[in-house]
N, C-alpha and C positions, 0 to 999 in steps of 0.2 A: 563348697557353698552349703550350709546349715538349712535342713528341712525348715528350721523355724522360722525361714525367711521365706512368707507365702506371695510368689508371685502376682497368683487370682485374685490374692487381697488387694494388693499393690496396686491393681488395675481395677478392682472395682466388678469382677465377671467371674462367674461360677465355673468350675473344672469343665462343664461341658459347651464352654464358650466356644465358637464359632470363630475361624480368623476375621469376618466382618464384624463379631461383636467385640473381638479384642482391638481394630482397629479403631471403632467406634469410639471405645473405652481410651485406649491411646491419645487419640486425637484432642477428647475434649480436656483429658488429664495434661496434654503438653503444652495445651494453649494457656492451661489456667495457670502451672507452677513454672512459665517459661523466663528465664532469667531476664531479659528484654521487658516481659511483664512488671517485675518482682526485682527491682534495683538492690541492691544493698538488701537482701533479703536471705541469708544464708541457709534458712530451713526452706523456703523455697528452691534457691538452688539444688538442696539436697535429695529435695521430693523428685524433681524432674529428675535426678541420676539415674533416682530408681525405677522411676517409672520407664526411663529410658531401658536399664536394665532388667527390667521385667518382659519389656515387649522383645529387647534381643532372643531370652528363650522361648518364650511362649509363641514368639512369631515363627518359629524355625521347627517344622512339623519332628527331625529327629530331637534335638535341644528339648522338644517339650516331653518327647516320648520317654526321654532318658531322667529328665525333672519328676514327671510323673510317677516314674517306677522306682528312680533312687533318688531322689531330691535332690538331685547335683545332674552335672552334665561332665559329658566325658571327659571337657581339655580344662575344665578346671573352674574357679572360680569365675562365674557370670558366664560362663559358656566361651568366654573369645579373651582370658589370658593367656593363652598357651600360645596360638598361634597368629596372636599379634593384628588384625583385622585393618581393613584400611578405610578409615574415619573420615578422609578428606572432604568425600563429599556429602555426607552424612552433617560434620561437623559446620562445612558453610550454610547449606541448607537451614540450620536453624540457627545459625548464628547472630542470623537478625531479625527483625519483625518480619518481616518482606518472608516468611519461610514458610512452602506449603506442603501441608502435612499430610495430602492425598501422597502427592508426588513419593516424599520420603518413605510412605506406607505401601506404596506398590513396590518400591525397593527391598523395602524390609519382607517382606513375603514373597519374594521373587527370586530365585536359582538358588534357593539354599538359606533365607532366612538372612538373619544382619550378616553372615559372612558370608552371602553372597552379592555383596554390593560390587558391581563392574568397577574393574580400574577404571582409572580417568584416561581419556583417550589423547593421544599426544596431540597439541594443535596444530591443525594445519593451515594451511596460509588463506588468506581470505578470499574472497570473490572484492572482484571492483568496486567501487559506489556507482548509483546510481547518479545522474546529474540531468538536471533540467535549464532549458531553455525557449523563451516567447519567441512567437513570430506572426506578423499582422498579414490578412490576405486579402482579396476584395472580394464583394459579391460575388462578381465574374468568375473568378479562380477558384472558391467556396462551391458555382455550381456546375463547372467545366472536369473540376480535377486539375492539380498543376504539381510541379517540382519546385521544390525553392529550396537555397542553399544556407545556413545559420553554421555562423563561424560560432565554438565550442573552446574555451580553454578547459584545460583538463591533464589531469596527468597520466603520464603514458610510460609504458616500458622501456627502463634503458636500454638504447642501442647497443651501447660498447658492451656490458655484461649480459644483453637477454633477459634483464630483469632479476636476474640472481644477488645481485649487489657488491660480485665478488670481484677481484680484478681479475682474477683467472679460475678456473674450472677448481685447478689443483687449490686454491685459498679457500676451499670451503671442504670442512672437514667434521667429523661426528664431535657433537659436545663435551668438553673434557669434563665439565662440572655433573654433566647425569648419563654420561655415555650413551647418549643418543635417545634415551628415554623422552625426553623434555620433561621428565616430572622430578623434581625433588623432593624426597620423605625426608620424616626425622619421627622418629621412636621415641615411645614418651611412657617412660612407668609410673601409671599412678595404684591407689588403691583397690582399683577397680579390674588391674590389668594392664597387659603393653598395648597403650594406641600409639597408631601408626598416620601419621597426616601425609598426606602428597599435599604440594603446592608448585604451581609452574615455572620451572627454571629457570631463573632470573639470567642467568647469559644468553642462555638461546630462544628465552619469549618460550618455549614451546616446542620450536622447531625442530629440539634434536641436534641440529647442524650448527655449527658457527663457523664464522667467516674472519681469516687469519687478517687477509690484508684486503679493505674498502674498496668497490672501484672508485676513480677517482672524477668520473664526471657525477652517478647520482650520490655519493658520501653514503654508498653501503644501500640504501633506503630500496636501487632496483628501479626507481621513480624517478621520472622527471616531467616539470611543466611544460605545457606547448601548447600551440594554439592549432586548430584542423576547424576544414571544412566539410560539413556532412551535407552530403544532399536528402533533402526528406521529402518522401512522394507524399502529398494530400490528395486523400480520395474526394470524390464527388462527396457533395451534402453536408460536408465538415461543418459543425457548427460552433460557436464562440466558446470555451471553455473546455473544446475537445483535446485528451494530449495522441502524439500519434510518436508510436514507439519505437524505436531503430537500436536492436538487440546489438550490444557490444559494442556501442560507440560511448559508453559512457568512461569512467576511469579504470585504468590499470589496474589489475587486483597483485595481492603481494608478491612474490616469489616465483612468478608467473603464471599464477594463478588465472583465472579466466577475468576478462573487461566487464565491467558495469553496463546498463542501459542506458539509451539518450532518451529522456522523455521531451516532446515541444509541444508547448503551451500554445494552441492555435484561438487567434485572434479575428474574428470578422470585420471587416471596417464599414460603417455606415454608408448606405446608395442615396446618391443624390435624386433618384429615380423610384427607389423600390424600398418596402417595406417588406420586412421578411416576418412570416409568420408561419414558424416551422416548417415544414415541405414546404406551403403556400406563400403566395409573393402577391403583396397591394398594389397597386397604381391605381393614381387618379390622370385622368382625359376629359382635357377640355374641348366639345367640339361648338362649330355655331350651331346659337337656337333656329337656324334656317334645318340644319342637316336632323337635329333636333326634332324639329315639328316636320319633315317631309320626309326624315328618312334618306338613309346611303351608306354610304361604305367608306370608312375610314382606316389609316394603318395606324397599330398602338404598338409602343414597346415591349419588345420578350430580351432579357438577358441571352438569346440564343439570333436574335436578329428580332426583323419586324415582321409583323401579322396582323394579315386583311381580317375587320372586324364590321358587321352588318347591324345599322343602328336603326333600328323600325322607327314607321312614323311615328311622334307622341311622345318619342324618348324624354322622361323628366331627370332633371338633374337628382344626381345619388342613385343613379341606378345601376347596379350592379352586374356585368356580364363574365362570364368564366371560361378561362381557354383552359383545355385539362391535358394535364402535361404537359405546359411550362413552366411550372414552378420551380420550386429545385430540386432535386435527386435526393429521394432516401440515399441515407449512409447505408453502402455497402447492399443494396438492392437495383433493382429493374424499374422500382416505380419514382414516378417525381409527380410532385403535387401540383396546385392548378396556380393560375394564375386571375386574380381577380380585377378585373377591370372595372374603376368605380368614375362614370360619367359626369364631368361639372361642365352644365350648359354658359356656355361663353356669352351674356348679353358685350354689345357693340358699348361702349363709352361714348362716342361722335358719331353724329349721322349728319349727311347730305340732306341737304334739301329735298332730292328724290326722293330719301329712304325715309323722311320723317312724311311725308303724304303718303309714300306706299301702307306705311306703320299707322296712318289717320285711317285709312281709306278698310284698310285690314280690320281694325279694331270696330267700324259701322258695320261692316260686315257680321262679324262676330257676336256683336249683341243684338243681330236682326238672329244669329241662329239661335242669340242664347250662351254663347259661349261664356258671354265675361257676365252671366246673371252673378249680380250678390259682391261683382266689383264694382267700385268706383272710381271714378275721375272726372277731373275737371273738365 
């Protein structure tokens, strides 16, 4: 590599640049001459090489120590011909827009500079999916707590193989195509030096392993469809749009790999009786304007049974009384909220003979005390 060829310049930061100010310097230089940017643009391409290969040495605290003292580095031209570097992940990284240059820059300064980028780790087999399912409940059961059961298809692990996919133990064997790696490289000499790409083993996906002979109920996959019944506990106080989670009932993950989560989608169903207003629960009570205007004792609806409620004289309709703690159950707590009891005075539709003179006799009464001052009738 030729002194004449000034890295610092290349990036834009003086020798006593800082690895934060050469990343800085990186960063906004890869964004601007990056090929994705810069279609069809050849000197652009060529800008980002170098800028690329500027940051290889100067990120790699020996590479820059050896640059600095002899204007070269030890293995050769750009610092990483000699011993071939592995570009895989480097090179998807910025392959596309989608590329983040934090990420690739904590690589690039981390276990030894651009050659010490981590191989790619062999894939391993996935975790299940997760899968969701609705389920409607009533008030009652919303403020009781209940179990209810929601049939679930889903796929689960094959019996015959264990999930392996193989038809016997012996049918699965280390990958001929990367010997058991799951990565395949391929070596590339350009101008700049040998790069070396990894890409994931198209026989074995990744795995490493392949499978001689398929079992022959899931066709190799390890998978099969089925339908199961989960029972799922709902706690007290569950409200409309709550999901309640049952670890590992969800689908089969690959190779037997661990089971996905069952999320349920919990549904309240409207009370022909009661209004729900978070902890707190409405009801309207209709009593007579006898009990009304004298006063007694009435029973009113609780979701948990019925309770004696004491209606003083005078009670006017829309009045409001509160039993505490009957409402519903906080989720996952001690307390439940009240219950509001909202009084609609019952007048009579038909009356007797008797009741229309007692209702004459009542009303002379009442405007000798003054009661009906300021009403009128005929």
């Amino acid at each position: 590599m030729p002194k004449s060829k000034d890295y610092y310049k290349t990036l834009g930061v003086g020798k006593e640049a800082s690895k934060a100010d050469i990343k800085k310097a990186y960063k906004k230089l890869a964004k601007k001459y990056h090929p994705d940017l810069n279609p069809d643009d050849a000197e652009a391409a060529e800008k980002f090489k170098e800028i690329n290969e500027a940051a290889a040495v100067l990120g790699d605290d020996e590479k820059r120590r050896q640059y600095d003292q002899f204007g070269t580095t030890a293995e050769g031209f750009g610092g990483f011909g000699a011993r071939g570097f592995d570009f895989s992940d480097f090179m998807q990284d910025i392959g596309g827009f989608g590329f983040d240059f934090d990420s690739i820059f904590d690589r690039f300064f981390g276990g030894g500079g651009f050659g010490g980028f981590s191989r790619r780790r062999r894939a391993g087999p996935r975790r299940g999916a997760d899968i969701e399912a609705d389920i409607e409940i009533t008030l009652e059961d919303a403020a009781k707590g209940v179990k209810k059961e929601v049939i679930v298809p889903r796929l689960e692990r094959c019996d015959k193989c264990n999930g392996s996919g193989a038809e016997s133990s012996s049918d699965i064997v280390t990958c001929p195509e990367c010997n058991g790696s799951g990565a395949s490289k391929r070596t590339q000499r350009t101008p700049f030096g040998v790069f070396m790409t990894t890409t994931t083993c198209g026989k074995c996906k990744g795995t490493g392993k392949f499978i001689k002979r398929e079992c022959a109920v899931c066709d190799g996959t390890g998978l099969v469809k089925k339908t199961r019944k989960v029972e799922i506990p709902i706690p007290k106080g569950i409200e409309t749009g709550t999901s309640v989670r049952k670890r590992g009932e969800g689908e089969a993950g690959e190779s037997g790999a661990p089971y996905g989560d069952l999320y349920v989608n919990v549904y309240v169903k409207e009370h022909d009786v009661f209004e729900r207003e978070g902890d707190n629960l409405h009801v309207n009570v209709s009593i007579p304007f006898t009990v009304a205007a004298l006063g007694g004792k009435i029973e009113v609806p609780t979701l948990f049974g019925r309770e004696s409620l004491t209606i003083p004289a005078g009670t006017q309709t829309n009045t409001v009384f509160e039993l505490d703690g009957k409402g519903m159950p906080h989720l996952n707590s001690d307390y439940s909220g009240t219950e509001k009891v909202e009084i609609v005075v019952k007048v009579p539709k038909r009356l007797s003979k008797k009741q229309k003179e007692l209702l004459k006799e009542f009303e002379k009464e009442s405007k000798k005390k003054g009661f009906l001052k300021g009403v009128f009738s005929k």
